[in-house]
C-alpha positions, 0 to 999 in steps of 0.5 A: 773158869780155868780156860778164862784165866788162862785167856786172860793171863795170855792177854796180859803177858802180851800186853807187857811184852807189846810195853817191854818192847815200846820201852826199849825202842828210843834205846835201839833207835841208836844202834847202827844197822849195816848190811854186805853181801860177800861178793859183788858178782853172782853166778845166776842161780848162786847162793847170796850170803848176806850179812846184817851187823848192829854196832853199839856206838854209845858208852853203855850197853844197849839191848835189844828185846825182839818178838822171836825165838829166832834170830832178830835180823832180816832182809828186804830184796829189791824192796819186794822180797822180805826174808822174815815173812816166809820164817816161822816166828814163835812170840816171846820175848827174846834178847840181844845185848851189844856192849859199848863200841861193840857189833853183833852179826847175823848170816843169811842166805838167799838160797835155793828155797829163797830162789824159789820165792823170789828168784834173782835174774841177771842185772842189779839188785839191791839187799837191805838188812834189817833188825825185827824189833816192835820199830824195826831197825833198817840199815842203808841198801847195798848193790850186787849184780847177777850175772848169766852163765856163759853159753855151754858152747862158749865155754867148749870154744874156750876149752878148744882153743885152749887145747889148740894152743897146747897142741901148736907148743 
């Protein structure tokens, strides 16, 4: 009997969180989801710093209930990597509140362990920044590009030259 109540009150605690969240949602759909990255060239195999902002443009405080104990923010690489689905996510409600005229940001990484899930070739990609509420909140993609080291032996030829101007002095 006692596993049936407890069943029973996860069943309904789930179902007032899943209406907590419903409720919430006309009030976040007002936040304005940004995302930059910190530079607009990478190195092949460099870290990505990504960051996700959420501006209150109303005159009240909005917050915001997400199912996590983690962060709310996340990422969609080229449309194809999501970010939050190789997270572990606890459910119980959490919260964020942005106070009028205010922003709330989040710092991310695209690095080795994300590389090794979905890894960045040379040529141009886009990240787009999300908010993981019950209606997710997605903001506008921005472009990057990732660029291949250059050549060992070019490098070698640059230094060389470099030197051969030194010793011509």
């Amino acid at each position: 009997m006692l596993r049936s109540n407890k069943l029973r009150r996860s069943w309904w605690f789930g179902i007032l969180c899943v209406a907590a969240l419903g409720a919430q949602a006309t009030r976040a759909d007002l936040v304005e989801i940004t995302v930059a990255t910190n530079k607009a060239i990478y190195q092949l195999d460099e870290n990505v710093l990504i960051t996700v902002a959420a501006f209150n443009p109303t005159s009240d405080p909005i917050t915001l209930m997400f199912p996590s104990g983690d962060i709310p923010a996340s990422y969609w690489m080229d449309g194809v990597y999501d970010w939050e689905k190789d997270r572990s996510r606890v459910f119980w409600l959490a919260q964020v509140t942005i106070a009028s005229q205010e922003e709330r940001t989040w710092q991310l990484t695209h690095g080795a362990y994300e590389r090794t899930q979905y890894p960045l070739v040379p040529g141009w990609h886009t990240v787009q920044g999300e908010l993981v509420l019950l209606h997710p909140l997605v903001g506008a993609p921005v472009s990057f590009q990732v660029v291949p080291e250059p050549p060992a032996f070019l490098l070698i030829l640059a230094g060389a030259g470099a030197m051969a101007r030194v010793a011509l002095r």
